[in-house]
C-alpha positions as CSV (number, residue, x, y, z in Angstrom):
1,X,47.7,-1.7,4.4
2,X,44.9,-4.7,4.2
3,X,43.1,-1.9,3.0
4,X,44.7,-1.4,0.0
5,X,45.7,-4.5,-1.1
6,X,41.9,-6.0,-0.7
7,X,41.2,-3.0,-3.1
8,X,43.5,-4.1,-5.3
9,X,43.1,-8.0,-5.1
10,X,46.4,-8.4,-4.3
11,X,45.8,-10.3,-0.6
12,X,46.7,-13.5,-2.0
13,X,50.3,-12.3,-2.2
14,X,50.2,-11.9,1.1
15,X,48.5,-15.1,2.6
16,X,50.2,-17.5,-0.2
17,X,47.2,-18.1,-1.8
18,X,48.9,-16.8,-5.0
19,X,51.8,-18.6,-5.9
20,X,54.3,-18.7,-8.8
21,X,53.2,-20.4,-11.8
22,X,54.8,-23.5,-12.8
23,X,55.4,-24.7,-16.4
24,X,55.9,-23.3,-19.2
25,X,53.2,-19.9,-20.2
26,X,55.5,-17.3,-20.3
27,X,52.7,-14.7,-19.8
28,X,51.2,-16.0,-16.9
29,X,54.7,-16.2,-15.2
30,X,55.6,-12.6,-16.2
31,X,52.6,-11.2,-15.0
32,X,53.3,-13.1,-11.1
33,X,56.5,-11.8,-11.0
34,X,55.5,-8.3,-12.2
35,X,52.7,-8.6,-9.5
36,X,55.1,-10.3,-7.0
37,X,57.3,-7.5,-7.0
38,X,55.1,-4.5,-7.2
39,X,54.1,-5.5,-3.5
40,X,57.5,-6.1,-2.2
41,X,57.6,-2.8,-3.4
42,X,54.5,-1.4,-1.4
43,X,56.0,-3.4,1.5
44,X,59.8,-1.7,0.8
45,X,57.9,1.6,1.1
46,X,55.8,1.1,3.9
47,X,58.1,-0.4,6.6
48,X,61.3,1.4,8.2
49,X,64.8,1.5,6.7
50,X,66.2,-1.1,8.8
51,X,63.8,-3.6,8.6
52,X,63.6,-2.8,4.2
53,X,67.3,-3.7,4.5
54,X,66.4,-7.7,6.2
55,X,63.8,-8.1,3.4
56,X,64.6,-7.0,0.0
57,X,66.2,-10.1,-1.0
58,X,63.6,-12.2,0.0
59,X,62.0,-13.6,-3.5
60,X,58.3,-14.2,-2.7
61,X,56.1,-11.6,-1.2
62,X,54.2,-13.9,1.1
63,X,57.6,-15.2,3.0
64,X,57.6,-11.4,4.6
């Protein structure tokens, strides 16, 4: 799974190095969340039933 998200520059979701914009540009904050949930996505997918149940309400990627 690093794999894959270093390919796709998406480890900072992961380690918190990416974090929600704050303020006010609309686009910018769209385009975190968008991101943001594409890999709880990849991360709903990947693990098993049981443990996708415990996780999907959680809001930020890197807090799994």
């Amino acid at each position: 799974m690093l794999i894959s998200l270093l390919v796709k520059n998406k480890v900072g979701f992961v380690d918190g190095s990416i974090t929600k914009p704050k303020g006010i540009d609309s686009e910018l904050v769209d385009s975190w969340v968008r991101n943001n949930n594409m890999f709880i996505l990849w991360i709903l997918n990947y693990v098993s039933k049981e443990i996708s149940a415990s996780i999907i309400f959680i809001e930020c990627a890197h807090e799994i």
